[in-house]
Backbone as a printed PyTorch tensor [residue, N CA C, xyz], in Angstrom:
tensor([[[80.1590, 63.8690, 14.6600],
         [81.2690, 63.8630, 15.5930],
         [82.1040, 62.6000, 15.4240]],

        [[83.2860, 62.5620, 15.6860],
         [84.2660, 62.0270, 15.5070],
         [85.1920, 61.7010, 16.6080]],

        [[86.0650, 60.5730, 17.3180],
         [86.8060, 60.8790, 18.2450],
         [87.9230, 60.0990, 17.9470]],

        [[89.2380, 60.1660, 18.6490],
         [90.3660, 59.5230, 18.2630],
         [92.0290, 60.1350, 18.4790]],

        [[92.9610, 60.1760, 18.1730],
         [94.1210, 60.6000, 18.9050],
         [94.4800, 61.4300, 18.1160]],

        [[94.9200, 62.8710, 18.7370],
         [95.7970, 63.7320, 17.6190],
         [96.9980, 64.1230, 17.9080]],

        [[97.8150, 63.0200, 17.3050],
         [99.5180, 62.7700, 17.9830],
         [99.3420, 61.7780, 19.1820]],

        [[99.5700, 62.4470, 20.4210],
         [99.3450, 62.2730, 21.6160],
         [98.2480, 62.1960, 22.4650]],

        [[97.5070, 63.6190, 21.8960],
         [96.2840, 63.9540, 22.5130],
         [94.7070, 63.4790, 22.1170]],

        [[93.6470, 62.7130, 23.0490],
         [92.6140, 62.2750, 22.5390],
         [92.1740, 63.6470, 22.1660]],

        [[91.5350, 63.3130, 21.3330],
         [90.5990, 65.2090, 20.2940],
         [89.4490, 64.0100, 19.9170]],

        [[87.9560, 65.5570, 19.9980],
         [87.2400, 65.0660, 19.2320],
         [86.9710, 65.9420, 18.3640]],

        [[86.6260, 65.5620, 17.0370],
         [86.3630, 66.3160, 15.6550],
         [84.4830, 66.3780, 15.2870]],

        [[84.3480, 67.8370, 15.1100],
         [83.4080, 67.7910, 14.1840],
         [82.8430, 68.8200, 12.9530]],

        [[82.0000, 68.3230, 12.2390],
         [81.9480, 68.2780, 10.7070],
         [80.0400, 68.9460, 10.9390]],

        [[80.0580, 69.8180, 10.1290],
         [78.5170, 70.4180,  9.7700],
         [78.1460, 70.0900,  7.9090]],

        [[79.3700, 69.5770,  7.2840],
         [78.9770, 68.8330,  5.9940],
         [79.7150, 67.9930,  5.7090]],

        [[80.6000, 67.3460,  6.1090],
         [81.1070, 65.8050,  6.0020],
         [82.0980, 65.6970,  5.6100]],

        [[82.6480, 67.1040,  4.9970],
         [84.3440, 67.5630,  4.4400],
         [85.2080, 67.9680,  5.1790]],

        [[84.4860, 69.2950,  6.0230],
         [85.4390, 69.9010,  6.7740],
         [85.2760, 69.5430,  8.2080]],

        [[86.3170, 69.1160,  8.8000],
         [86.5680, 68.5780, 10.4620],
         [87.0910, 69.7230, 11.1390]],

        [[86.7340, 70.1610, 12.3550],
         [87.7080, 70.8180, 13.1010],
         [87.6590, 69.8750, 14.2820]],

        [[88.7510, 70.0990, 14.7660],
         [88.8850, 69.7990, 16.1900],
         [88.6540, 70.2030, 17.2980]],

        [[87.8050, 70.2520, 18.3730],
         [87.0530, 70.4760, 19.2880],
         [88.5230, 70.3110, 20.8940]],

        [[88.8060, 71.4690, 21.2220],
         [89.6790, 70.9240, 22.6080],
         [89.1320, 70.7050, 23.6200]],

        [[89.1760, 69.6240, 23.7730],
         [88.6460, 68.8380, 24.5500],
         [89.4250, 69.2790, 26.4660]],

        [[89.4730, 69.9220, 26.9960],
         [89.8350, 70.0130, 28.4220],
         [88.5650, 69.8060, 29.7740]],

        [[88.7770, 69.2090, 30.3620],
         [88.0370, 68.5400, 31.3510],
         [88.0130, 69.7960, 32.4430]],

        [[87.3050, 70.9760, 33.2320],
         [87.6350, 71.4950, 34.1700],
         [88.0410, 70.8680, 35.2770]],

        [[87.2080, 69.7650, 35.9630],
         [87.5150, 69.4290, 36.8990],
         [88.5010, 68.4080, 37.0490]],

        [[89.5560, 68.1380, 36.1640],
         [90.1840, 67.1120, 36.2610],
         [91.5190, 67.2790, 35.9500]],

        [[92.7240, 66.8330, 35.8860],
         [94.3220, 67.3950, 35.0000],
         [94.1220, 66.7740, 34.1840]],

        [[93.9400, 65.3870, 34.0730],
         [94.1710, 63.9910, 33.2080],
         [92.9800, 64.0750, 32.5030]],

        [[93.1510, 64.0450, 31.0260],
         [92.1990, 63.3250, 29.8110],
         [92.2860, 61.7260, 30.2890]],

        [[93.0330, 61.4210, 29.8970],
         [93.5080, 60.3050, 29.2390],
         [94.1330, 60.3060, 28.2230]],

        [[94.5330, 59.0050, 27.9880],
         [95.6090, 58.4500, 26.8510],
         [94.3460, 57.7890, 25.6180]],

        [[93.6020, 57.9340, 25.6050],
         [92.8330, 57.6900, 24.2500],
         [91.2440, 57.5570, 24.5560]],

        [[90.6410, 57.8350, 23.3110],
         [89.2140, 58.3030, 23.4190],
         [88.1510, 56.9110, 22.6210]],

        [[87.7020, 56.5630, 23.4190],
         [87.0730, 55.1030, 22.7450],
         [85.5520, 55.3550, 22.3600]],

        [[84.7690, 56.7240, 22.2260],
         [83.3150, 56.6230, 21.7410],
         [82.8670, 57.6430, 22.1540]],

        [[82.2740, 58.4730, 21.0280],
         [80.8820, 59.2690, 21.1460],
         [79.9980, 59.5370, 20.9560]],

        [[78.7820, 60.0060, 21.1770],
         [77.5820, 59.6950, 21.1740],
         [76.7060, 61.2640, 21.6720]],

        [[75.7800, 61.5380, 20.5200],
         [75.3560, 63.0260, 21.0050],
         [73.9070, 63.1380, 20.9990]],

        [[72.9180, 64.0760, 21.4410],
         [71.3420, 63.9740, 21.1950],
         [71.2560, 65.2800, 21.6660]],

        [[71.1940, 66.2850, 20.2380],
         [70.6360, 67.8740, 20.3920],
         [72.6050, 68.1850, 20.7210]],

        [[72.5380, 69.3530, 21.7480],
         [73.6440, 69.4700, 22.3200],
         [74.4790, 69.2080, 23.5410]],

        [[73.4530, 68.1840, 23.9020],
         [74.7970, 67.0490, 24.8960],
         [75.0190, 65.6620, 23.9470]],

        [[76.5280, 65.8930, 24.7150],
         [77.5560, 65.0440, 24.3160],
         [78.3280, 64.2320, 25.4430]],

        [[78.3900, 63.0160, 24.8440],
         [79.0100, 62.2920, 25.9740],
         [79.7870, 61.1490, 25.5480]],

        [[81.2760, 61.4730, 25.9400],
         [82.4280, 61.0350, 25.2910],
         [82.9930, 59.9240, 25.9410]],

        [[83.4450, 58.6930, 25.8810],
         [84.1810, 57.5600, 26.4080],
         [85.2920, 57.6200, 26.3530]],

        [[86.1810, 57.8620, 27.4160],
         [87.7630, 57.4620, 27.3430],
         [88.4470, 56.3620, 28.1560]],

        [[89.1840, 56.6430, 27.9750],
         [90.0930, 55.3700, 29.1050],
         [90.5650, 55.9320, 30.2940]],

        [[90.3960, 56.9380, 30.3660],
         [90.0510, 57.9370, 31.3870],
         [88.8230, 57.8970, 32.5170]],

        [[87.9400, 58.0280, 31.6520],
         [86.1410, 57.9630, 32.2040],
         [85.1300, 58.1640, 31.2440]],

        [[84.1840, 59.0490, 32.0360],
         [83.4100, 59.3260, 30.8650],
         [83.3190, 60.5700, 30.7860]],

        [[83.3410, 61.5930, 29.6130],
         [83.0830, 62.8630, 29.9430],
         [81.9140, 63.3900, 29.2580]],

        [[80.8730, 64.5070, 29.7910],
         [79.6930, 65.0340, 29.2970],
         [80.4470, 66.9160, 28.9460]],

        [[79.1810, 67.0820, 27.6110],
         [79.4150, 68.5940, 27.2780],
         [77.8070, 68.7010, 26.8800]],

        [[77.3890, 70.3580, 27.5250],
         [76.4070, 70.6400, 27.5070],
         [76.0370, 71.7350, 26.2640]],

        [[77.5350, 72.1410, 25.4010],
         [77.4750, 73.2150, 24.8800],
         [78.5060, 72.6630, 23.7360]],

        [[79.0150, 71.4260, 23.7640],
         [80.1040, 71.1700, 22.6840],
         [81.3480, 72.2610, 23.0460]],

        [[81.6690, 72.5540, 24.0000],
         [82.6040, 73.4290, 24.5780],
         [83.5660, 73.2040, 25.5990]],

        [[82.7250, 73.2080, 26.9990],
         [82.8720, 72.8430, 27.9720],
         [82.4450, 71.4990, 28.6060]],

        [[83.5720, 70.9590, 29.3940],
         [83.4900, 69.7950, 29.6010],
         [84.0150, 69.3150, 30.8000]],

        [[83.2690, 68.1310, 31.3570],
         [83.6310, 67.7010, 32.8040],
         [83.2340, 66.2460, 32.9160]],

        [[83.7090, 65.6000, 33.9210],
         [83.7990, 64.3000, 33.9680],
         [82.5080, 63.7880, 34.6840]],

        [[82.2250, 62.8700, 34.2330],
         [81.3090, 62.0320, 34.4450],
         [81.5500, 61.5290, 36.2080]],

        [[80.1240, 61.9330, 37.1440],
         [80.7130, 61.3470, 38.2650],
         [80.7600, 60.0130, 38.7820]],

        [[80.3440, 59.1690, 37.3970],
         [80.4520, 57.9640, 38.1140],
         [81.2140, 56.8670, 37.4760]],

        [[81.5100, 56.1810, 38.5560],
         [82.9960, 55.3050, 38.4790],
         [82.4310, 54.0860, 37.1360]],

        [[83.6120, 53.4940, 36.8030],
         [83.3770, 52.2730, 35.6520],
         [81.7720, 52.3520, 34.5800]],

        [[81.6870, 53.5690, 34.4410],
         [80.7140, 53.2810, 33.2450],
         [81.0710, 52.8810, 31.6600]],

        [[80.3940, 51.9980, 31.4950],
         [80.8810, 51.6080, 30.3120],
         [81.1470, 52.2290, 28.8010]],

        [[81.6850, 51.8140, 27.9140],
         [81.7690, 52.6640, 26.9130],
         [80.2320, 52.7940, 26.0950]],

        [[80.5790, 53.9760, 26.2300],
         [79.1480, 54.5390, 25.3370],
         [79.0650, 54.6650, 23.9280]],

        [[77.5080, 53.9270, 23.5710],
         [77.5070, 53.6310, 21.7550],
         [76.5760, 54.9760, 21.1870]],

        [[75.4490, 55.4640, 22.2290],
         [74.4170, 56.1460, 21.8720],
         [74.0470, 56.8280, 23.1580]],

        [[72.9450, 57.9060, 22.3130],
         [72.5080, 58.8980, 23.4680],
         [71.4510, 59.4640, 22.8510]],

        [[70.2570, 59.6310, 23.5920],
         [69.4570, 60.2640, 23.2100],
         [68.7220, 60.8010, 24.4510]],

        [[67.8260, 61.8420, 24.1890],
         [66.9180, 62.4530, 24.8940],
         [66.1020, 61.4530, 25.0620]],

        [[65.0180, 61.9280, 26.3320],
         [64.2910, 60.8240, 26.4640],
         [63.2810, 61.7350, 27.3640]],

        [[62.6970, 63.4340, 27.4090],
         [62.1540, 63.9120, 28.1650],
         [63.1640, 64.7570, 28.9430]],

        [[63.4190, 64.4560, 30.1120],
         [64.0660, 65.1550, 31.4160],
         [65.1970, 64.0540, 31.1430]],

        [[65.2150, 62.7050, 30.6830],
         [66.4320, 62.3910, 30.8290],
         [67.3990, 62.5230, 29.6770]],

        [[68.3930, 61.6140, 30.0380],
         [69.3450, 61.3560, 28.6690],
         [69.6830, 59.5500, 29.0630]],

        [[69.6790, 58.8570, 27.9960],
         [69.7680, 57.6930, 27.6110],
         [70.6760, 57.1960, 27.0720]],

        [[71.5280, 55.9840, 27.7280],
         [72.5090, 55.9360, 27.1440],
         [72.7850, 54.2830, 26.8100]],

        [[72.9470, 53.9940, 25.7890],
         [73.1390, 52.7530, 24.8390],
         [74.8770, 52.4150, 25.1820]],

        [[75.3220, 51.2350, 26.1200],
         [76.5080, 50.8600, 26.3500],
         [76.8280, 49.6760, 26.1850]],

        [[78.0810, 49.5050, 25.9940],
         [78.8680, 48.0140, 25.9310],
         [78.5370, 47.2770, 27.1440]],

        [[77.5980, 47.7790, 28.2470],
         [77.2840, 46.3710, 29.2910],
         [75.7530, 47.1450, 29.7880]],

        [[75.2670, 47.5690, 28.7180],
         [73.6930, 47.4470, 29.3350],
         [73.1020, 48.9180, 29.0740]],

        [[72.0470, 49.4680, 29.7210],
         [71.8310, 51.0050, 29.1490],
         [71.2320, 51.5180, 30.7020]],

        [[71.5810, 52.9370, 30.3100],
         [71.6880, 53.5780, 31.8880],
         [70.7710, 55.1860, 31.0690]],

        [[70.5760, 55.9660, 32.1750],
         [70.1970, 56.9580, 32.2110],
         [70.4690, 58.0580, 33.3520]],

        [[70.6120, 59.3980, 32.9960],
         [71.3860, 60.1780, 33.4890],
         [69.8500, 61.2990, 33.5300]],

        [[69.5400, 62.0880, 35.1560],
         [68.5760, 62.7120, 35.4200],
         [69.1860, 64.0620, 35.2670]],

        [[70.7700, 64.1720, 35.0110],
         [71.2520, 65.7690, 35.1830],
         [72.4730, 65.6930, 33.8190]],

        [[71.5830, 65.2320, 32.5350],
         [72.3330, 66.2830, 31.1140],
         [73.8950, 64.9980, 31.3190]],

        [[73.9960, 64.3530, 31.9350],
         [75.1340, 63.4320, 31.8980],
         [76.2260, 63.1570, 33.1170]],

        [[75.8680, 64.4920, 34.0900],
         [76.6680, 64.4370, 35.0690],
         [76.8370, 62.9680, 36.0690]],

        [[75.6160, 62.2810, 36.3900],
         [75.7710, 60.8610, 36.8670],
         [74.8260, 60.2860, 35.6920]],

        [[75.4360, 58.5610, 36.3090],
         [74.0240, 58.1420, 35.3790],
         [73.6660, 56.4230, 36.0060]],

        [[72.4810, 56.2600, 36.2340],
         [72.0310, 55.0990, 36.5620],
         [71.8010, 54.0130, 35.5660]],

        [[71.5010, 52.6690, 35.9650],
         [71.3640, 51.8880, 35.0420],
         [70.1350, 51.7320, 35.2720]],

        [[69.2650, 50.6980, 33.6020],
         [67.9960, 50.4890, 33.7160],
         [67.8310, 48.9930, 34.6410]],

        [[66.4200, 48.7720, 34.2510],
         [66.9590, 47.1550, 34.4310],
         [67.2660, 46.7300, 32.9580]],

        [[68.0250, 46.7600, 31.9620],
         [68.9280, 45.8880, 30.8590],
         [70.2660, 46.8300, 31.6250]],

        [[70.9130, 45.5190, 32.3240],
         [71.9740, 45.8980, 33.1700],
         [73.2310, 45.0380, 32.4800]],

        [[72.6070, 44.3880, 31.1060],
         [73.7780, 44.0290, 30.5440],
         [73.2030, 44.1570, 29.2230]],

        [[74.7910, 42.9960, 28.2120],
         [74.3870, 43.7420, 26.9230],
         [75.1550, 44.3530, 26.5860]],

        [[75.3520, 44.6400, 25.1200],
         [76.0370, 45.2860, 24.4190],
         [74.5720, 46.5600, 23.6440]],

        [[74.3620, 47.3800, 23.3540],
         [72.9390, 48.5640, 22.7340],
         [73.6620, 48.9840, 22.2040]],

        [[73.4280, 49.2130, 21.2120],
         [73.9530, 50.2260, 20.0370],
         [73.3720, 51.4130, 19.2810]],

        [[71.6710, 51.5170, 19.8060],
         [71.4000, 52.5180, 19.5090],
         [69.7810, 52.8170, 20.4270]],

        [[69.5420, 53.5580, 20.1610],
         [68.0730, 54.3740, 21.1410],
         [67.3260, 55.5880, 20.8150]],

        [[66.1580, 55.6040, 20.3350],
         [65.6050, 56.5590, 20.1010],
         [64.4950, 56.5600, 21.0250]],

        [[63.7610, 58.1370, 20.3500],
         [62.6370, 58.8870, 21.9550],
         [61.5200, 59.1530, 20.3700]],

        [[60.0860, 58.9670, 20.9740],
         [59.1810, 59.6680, 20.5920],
         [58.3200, 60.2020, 21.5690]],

        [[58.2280, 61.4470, 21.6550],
         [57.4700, 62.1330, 22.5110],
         [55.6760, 62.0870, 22.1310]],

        [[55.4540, 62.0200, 23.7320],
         [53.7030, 61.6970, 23.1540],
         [53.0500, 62.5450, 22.4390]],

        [[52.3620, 62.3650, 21.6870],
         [51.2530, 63.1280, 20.5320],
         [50.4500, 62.6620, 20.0650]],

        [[49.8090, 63.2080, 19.0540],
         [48.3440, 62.6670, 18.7590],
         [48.4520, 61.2200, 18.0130]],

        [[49.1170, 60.5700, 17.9820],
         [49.4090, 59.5170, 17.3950],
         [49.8090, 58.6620, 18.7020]],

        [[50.5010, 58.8770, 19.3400],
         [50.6770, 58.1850, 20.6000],
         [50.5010, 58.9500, 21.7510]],

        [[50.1320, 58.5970, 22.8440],
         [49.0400, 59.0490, 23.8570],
         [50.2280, 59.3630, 24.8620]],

        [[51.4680, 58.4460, 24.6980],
         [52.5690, 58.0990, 25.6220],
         [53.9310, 58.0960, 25.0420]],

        [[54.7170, 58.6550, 25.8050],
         [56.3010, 58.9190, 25.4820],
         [56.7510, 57.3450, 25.6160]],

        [[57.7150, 56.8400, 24.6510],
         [58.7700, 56.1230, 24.2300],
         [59.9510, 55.9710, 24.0260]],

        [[60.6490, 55.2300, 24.8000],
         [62.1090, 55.2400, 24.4650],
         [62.3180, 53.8760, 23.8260]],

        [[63.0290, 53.6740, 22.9020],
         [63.5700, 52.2650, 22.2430],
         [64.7260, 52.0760, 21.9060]],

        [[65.4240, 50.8690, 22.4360],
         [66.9550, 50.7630, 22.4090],
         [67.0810, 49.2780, 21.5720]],

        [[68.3740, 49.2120, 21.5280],
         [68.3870, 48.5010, 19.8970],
         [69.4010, 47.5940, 20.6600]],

        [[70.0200, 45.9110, 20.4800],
         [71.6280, 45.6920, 21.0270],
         [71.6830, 44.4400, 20.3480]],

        [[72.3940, 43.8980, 21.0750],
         [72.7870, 42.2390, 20.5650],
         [71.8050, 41.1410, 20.9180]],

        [[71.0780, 41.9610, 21.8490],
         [69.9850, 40.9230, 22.5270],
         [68.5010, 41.0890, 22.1320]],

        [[68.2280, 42.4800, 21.1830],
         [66.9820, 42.5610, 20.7760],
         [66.9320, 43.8580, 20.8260]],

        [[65.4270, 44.1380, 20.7710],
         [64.9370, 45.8370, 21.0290],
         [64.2350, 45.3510, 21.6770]],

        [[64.4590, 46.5810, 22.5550],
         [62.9830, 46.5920, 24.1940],
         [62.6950, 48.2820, 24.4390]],

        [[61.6520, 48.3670, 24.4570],
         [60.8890, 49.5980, 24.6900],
         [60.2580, 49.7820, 25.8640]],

        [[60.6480, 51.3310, 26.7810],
         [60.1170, 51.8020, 28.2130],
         [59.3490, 52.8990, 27.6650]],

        [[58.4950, 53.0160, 28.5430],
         [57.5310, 53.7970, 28.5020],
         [57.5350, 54.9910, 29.3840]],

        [[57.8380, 56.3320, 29.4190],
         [58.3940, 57.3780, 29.8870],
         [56.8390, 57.4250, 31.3140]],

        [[57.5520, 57.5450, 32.4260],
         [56.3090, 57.6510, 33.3270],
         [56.8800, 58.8200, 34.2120]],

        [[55.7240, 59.5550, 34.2620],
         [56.3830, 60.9440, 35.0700],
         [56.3090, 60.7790, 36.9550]],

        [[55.9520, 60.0380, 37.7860],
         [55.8300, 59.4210, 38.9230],
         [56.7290, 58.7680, 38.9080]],

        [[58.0620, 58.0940, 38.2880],
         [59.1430, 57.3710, 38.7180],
         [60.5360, 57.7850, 37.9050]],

        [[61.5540, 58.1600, 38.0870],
         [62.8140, 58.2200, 37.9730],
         [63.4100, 57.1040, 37.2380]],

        [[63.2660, 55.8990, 37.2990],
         [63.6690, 54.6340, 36.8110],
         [62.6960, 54.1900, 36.0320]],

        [[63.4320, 53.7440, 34.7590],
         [63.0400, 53.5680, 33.5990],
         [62.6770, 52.1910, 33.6610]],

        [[61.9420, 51.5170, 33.0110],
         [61.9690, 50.0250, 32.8470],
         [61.7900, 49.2670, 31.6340]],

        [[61.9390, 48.6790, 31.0840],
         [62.4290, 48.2560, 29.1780],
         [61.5510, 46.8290, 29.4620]],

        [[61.1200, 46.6230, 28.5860],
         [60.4360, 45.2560, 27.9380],
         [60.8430, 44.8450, 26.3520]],

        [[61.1780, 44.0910, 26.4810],
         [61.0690, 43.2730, 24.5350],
         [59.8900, 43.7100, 23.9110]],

        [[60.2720, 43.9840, 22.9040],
         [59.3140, 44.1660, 21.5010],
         [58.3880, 43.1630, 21.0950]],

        [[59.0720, 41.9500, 21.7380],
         [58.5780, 40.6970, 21.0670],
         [58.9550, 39.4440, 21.6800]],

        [[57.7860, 38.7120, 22.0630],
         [58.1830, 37.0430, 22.7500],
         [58.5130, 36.0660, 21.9160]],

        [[59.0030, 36.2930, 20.4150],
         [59.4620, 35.7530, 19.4400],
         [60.7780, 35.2630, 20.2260]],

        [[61.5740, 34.3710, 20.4800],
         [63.2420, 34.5990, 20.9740],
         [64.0180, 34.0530, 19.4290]],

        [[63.2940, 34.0600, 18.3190],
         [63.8600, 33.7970, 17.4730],
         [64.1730, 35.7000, 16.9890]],

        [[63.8740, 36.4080, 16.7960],
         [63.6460, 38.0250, 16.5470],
         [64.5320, 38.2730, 17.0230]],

        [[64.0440, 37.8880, 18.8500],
         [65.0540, 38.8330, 19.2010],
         [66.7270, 38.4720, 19.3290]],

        [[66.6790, 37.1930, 18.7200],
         [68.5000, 36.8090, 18.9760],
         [69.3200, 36.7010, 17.5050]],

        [[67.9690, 38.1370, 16.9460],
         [68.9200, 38.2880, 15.5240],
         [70.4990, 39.3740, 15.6880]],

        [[69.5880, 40.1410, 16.6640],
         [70.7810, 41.4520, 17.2800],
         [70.2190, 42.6100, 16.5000]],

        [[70.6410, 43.3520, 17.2110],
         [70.1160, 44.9130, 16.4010],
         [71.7090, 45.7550, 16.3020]],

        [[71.7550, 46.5010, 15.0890],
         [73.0140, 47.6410, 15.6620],
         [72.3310, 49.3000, 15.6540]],

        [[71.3280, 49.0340, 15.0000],
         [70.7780, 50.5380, 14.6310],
         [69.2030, 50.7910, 15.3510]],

        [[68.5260, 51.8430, 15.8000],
         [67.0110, 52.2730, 15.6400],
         [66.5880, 53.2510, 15.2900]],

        [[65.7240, 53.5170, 14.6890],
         [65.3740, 55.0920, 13.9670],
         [63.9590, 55.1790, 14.1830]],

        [[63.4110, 56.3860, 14.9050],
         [62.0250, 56.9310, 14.5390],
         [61.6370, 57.5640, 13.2460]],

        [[60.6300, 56.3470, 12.2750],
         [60.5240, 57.5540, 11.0950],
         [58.9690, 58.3960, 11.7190]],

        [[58.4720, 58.3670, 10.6750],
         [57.4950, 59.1930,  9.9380],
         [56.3980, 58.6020, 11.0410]],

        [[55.3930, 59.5870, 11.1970],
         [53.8900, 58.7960, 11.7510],
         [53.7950, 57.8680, 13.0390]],

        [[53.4970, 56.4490, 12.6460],
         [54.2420, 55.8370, 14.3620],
         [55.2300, 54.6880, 13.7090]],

        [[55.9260, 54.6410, 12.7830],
         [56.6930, 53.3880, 13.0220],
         [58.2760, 53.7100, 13.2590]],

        [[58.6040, 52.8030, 13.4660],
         [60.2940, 52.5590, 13.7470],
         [60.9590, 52.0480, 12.9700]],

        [[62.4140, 52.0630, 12.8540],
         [63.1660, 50.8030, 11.9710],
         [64.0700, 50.8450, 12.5980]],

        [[64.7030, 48.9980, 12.3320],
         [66.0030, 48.8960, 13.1320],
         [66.5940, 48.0680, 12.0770]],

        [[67.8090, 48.1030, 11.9710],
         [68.8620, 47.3070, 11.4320],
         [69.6290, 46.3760, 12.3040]],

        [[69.8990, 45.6420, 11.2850],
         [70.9580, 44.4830, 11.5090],
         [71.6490, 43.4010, 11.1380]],

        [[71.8390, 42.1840, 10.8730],
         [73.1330, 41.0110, 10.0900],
         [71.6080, 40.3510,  9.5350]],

        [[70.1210, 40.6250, 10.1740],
         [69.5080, 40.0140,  9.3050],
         [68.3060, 41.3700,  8.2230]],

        [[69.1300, 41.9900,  8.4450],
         [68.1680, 42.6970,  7.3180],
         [67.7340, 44.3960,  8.3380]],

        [[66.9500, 45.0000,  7.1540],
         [65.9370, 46.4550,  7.7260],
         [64.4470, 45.9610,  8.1450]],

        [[64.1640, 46.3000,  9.6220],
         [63.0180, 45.7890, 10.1750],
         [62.3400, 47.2060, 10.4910]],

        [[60.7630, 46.7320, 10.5940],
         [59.8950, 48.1360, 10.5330],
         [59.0640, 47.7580, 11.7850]],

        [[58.4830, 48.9410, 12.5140],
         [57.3520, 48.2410, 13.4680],
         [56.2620, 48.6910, 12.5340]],

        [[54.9210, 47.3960, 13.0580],
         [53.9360, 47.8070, 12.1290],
         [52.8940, 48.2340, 13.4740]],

        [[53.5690, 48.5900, 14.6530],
         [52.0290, 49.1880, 15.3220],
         [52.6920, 50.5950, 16.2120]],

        [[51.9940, 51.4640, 16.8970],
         [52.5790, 52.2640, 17.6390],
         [53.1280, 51.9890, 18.7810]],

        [[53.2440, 50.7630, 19.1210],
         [53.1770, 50.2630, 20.4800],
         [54.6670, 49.8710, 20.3960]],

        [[55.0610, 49.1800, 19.4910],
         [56.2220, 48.8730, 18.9570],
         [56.5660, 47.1390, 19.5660]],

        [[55.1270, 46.1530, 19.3570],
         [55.0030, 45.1670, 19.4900],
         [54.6540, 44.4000, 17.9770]],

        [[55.1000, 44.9960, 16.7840],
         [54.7900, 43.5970, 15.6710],
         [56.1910, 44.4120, 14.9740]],

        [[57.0310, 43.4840, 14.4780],
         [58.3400, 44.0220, 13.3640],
         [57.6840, 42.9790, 11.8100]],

        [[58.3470, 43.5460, 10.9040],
         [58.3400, 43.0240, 10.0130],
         [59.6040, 42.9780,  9.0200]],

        [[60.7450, 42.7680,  8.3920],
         [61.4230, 42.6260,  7.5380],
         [61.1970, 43.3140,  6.7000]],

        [[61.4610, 44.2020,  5.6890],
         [61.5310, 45.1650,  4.8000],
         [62.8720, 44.6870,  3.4220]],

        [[63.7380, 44.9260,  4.0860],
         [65.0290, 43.8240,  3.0040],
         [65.9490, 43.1270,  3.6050]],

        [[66.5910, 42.0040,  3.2230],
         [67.0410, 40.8880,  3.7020],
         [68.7060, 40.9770,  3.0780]],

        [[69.0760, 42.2140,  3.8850],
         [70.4230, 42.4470,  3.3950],
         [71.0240, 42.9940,  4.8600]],

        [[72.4220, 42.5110,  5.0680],
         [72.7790, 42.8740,  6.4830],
         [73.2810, 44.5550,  6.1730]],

        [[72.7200, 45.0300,  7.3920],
         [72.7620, 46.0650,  7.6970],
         [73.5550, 46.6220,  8.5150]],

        [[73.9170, 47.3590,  9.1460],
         [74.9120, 48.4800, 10.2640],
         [74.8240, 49.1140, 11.2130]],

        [[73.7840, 50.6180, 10.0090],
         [73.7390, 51.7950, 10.4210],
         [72.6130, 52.5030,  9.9820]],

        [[71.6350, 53.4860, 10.5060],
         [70.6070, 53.7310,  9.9770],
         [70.7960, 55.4370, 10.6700]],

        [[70.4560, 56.0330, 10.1130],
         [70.4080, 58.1360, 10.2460],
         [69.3600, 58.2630,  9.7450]],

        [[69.0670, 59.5580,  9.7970],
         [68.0560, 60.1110,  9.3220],
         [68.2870, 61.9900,  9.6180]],

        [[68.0480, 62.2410,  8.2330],
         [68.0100, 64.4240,  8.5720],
         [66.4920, 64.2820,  9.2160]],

        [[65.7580, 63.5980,  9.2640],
         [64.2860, 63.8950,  9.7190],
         [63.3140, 63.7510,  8.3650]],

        [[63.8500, 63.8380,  7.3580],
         [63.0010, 63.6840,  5.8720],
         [63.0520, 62.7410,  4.9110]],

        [[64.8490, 61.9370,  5.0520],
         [65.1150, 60.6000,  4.4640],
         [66.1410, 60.1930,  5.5160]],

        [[65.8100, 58.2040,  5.4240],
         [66.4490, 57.4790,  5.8870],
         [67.5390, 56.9800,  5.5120]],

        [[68.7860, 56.7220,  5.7950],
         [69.7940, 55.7050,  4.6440],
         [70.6490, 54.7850,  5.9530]],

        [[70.6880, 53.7400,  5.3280],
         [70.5870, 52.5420,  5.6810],
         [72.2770, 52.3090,  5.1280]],

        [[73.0430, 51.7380,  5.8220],
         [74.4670, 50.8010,  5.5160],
         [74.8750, 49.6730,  6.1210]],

        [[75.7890, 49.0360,  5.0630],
         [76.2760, 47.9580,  5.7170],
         [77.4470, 47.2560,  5.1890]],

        [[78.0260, 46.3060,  5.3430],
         [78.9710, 45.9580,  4.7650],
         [79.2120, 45.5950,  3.3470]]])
């Protein structure tokens, strides 16, 4: 997905092989006004949740679309599932939404810039669901608890040298580890817990994807 102005109108575009774009019309039901330009999107499965200068808007179907009900949320970098919720990686901290995007609360990282967040659901490898978010201030990992609504994040690491490298990327691979990118290199966790990182290559990094079978890694 893609977002940005077409002519006049914010449009968002998307691509199923990396050539062909269509444009997605974007109309808000409950609202007249888009806005005058579209600043970020961010998707996990088939919700979507778009940043404008407008507000924020959620789509449950890549179709239909409606505004976010809550006031000044920040622009959104990422989104992911996280169980029953959705997770959201922002320019002032990371929040979570109990209804698919319609509101959304903050965690406690109530500031911050996050740039990215991934979910591993519990299994035989881990006993316990995980969420991990990536930003300027480090990676910190919550632990999905079904008795509370509110999420709560801890650092990866009491290193404060680690964590004030910045992160822009996180990826769940294979088995139990993680990787995150950033200006100092591709970092791996070496436990399931997602308390030891290690360095992998010492080249600044970006951006990290994955189809689920290979990783690729960019940067400047």
């Amino acid at each position: 997905l893609a977002v940005g102005n077409y002519g006049s109108s914010p449009s968002v575009w998307a691509t199923t092989d990396g050539t062909t774009w269509t444009r997605i019309q974007v109309t808000p039901s409950s609202v007249p006004v888009f806005g005058t330009s579209l600043l970020s999107v961010a998707f996990s499965g088939l919700d979507v949740v778009v940043s404008g200068q407008a507000g924020t808007y959620y789509s449950r179907n890549f179709s239909d679309w409606d505004i976010s009900r809550q006031a000044g949320l920040p622009s959104v970098n990422a989104v992911t599932e996280c169980g029953d919720y959705l997770i959201a990686c922002t320019s002032q901290g990371v929040f979570y939404s109990v209804d698919r995007g319609a509101t959304w609360d903050v965690t406690n990282l109530h500031s911050g810039n996050f740039h990215g967040a991934a979910y591993r659901k519990a299994n035989v490898n881990t006993s316990i669901a995980q969420v991990v978010v990536a930003g300027d201030t480090g990676i910190f990992v919550a632990f999905q608890q079904k008795t509370s609504l509110r999420l709560t994040f801890s650092a990866v690491s009491d290193d404060p040298g680690f964590m004030s490298f910045g992160f822009t990327g996180i990826i769940r691979g294979d088995g139990a580890r993680w990787f995150a990118v950033g200006p100092r290199g591709l970092y791996y966790s070496t436990s399931t817990l997602v308390n030891g990182w290690s360095r992998l290559y010492d080249v600044p990094l970006s951006t990290l994807v994955s189809d689920g079978q290979t990783i690729i890694a960019a940067g400047p």
